[in-house]
C-alpha positions as CSV (number, residue, x, y, z in Angstrom):
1,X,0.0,0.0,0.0
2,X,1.4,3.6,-0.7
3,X,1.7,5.7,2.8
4,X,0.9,8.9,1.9
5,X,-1.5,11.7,3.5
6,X,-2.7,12.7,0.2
7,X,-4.1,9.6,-0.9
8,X,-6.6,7.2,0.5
9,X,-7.6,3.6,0.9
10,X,-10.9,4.8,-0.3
11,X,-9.1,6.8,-3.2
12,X,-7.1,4.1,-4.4
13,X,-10.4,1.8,-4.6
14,X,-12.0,4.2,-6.6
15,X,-8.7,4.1,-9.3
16,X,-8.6,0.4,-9.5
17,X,-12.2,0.4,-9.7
18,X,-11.9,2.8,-13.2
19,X,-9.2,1.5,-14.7
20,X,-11.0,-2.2,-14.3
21,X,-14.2,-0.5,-15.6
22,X,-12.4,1.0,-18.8
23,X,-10.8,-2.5,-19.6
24,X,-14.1,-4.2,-20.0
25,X,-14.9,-5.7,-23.6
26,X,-17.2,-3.1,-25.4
27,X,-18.8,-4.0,-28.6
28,X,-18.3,-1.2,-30.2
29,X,-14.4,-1.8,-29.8
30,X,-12.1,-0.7,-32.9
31,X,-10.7,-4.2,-34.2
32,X,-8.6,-2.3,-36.5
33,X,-7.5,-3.9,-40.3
34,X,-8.6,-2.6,-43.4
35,X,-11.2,-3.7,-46.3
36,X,-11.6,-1.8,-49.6
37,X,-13.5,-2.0,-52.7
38,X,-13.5,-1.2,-56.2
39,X,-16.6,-0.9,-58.5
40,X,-16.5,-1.4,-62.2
41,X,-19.6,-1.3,-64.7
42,X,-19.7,-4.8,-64.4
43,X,-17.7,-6.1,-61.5
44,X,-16.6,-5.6,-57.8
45,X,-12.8,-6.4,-56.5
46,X,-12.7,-6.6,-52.5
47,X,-9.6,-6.8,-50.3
48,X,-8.5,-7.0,-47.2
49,X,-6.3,-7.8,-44.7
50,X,-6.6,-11.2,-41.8
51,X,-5.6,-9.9,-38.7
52,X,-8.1,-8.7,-36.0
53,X,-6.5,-6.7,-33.3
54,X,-7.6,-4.6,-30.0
55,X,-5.4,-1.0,-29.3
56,X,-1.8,-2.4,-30.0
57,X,-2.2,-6.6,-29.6
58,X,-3.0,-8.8,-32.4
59,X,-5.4,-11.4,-31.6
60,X,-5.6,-13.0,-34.4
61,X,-3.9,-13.5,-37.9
62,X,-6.6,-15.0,-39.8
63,X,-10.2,-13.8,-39.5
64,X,-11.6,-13.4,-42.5
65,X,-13.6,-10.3,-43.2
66,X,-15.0,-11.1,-46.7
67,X,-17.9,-13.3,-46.1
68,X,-19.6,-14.5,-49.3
69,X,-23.5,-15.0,-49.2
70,X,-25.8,-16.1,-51.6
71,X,-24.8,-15.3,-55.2
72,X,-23.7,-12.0,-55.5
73,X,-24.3,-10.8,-52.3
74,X,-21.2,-10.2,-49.7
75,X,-20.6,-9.1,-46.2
76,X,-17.6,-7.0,-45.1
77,X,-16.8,-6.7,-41.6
């Protein structure tokens, strides 16, 4: 524990306690990579990368983000 008049038990508590909060998973996390698209009259050229990270670790090298559906129809994530 740190000995010091200025800061608390209760203070500390209430640090750990926001800094475990503003770990939490959130869905609306930025997973990073890149996707593009070209469009032609007649055609449609994706790319994009495998990797799925979260801030600066990479937790994985291969998730796909091109996801083909029925016939011409594709999801990009």
């Amino acid at each position: 524990m740190i000995d010091s008049p200025l800061l608390s038990d209760m203070d500390l508590f209430k640090d750990s306690r926001l800094k475990t909060d503003a770990q939490q998973w959130n869905p609306y996390d930025d997973m990073g990579g890149t996707c593009a698209a070209i469009r032609g009259d007649d055609w449609v050229v994706f790319g994009s990368d495998t990797r799925m990270l979260m801030w600066k670790s990479i937790l994985a090298r291969d998730c796909e983000k091109i996801h083909v559906f029925v016939g011409s129809s594709f999801l990009i994530k």
